[in-house]
N, C-alpha and C positions, 0 to 999 in steps of 0.2 A: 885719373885720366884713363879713357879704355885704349886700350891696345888699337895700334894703326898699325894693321900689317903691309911689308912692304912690298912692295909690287911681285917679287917673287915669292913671296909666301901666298899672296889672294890670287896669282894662275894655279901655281901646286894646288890649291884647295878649290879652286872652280873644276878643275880636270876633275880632280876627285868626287866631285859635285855631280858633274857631269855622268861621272860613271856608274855613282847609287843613281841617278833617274833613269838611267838604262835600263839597269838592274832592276827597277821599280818597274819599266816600260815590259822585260823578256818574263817579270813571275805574274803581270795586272795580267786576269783572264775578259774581263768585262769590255769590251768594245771603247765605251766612250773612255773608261779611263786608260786604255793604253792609247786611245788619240790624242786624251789630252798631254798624259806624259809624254808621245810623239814629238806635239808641241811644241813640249818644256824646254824639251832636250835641242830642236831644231832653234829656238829662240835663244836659249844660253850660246850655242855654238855661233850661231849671227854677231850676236853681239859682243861675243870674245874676236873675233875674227877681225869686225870692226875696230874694237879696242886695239886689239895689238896693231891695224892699219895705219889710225890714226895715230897712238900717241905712241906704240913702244916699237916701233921699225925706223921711225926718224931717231929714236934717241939709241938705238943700237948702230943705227947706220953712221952716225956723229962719233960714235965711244970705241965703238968696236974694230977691231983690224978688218974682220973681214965681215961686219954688220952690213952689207948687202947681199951677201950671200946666205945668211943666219934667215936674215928677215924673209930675203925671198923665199925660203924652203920653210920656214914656220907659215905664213902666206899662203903658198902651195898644198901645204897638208891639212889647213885649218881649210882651204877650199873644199878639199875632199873631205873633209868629214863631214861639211857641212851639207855637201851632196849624198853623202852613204845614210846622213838621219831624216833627210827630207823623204829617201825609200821609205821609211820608217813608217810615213803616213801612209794612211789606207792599205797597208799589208795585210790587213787583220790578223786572222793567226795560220799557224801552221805553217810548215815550210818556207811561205815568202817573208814571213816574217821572222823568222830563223834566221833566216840568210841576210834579212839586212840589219837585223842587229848585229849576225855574227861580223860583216863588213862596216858596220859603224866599228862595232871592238876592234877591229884590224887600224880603220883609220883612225881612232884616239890612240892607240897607241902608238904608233906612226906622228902622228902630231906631237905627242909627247916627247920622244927622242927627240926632235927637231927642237924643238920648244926647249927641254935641257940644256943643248949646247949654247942656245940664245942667253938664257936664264944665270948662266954657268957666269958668261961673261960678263952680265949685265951684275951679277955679284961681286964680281973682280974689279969691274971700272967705276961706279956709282959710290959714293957715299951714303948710308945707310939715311940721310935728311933725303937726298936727292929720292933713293927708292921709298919711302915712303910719300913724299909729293905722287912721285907717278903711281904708286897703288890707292893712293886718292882718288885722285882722276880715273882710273882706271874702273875705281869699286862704281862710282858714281854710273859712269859708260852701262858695264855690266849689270847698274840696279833698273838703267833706265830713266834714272834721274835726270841724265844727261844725254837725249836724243841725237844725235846727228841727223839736220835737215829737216826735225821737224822729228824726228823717228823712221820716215821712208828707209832712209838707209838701214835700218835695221833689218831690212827684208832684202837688202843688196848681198851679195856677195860672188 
C-alpha cells in the first residue's frame, strides 16, 4: 500500500515544493522558462490558497480554540504570497526580478510561520485517519484533479 501522507506532511512538502520552483525561477536565465516557472509557482500558490480555503480553515475553525484566527492569518499571508509571485510575471531579469523573488521569499516565509502554528494544532486535535482523509482531499485540490467551479477559482484569490 503507498504511503498517504497526511494533510500536514503534503503542505510541509508543497511549501518546500514551492520554494525549489523559486529556486528553479531566480538561477533559469532563458525568458520563456522563467515565465513558465513564474507560472508554476503562481498556480501551486492559487491552489494551495484555495485548498486550505476550502477544506482546511473549516476544519481548524471546528477543532481548534482559536482556528479563526489560525485560519484567518494563514488566509491573509497565502494572499500575499500569492500577490508577491504574480510580480514574478514579466519581470524579466535583473533587478525587478530580484526584488520580487526576493519579496515572494519574504512572503513564503511569512506564510510558513502562520501555517506552522495552524499545522501544529491541527496535529494535536485530528487523528492521524482524520489527517490523512484531509491530505487526500487536499492532494487531489492541489493536483488539479479536483477543480473548484470548474477550475475558475483557481485563478481567484
Amino acid at each position: 500500500m503507498a504511503h498517504r501522507p497526511d494533510v500536514t506532511e503534503l503542505l510541509t512538502d508543497q511549501h518546500a515544493e514551492t520554494e525549489r520552483l523559486l529556486a528553479a525561477y531566480e538561477a533559469a536565465r532563458e525568458p520563456e522558462r522563467r515565465a513558465a516557472l513564474a507560472d508554476a509557482v503562481v498556480t501551486a500558490l492559487q491552489r494551495r490558497a484555495r485548498a486550505e480555503e476550502d477544506l482546511i480553515a473549516p476544519v481548524a475553525r471546528r477543532v481548534l480554540p482559536e482556528g479563526e484566527r489560525l485560519a484567518g492569518a494563514v488566509a491573509g499571508q497565502q494572499a500575499a504570497a500569492v500577490r508577491a509571485a504574480r510580480r514574478l510575471r514579466g519581470t524579466g531579469d535583473g533587478p525587478p526580478a530580484d526584488g520580487a523573488a526576493a519579496l515572494l521569499h519574504a512572503r513564503l516565509t511569512e506564510s510558513a510561520g502562520a501555517q506552522d502554528a495552524l499545522l501544529a494544532g491541527l496535529r494535536k486535535r485530528l487523528g492521524g485517519r482524520e489527517r490523512r482523509r484531509l491530505g487526500e482531499q487536499v492532494a487531489r485540490r492541489l493536483s488539479g484533479a479536483e477543480p473548484v467551479g470548474g477550475g475558475a477559482q483557481d485563478r481567484r484569490v
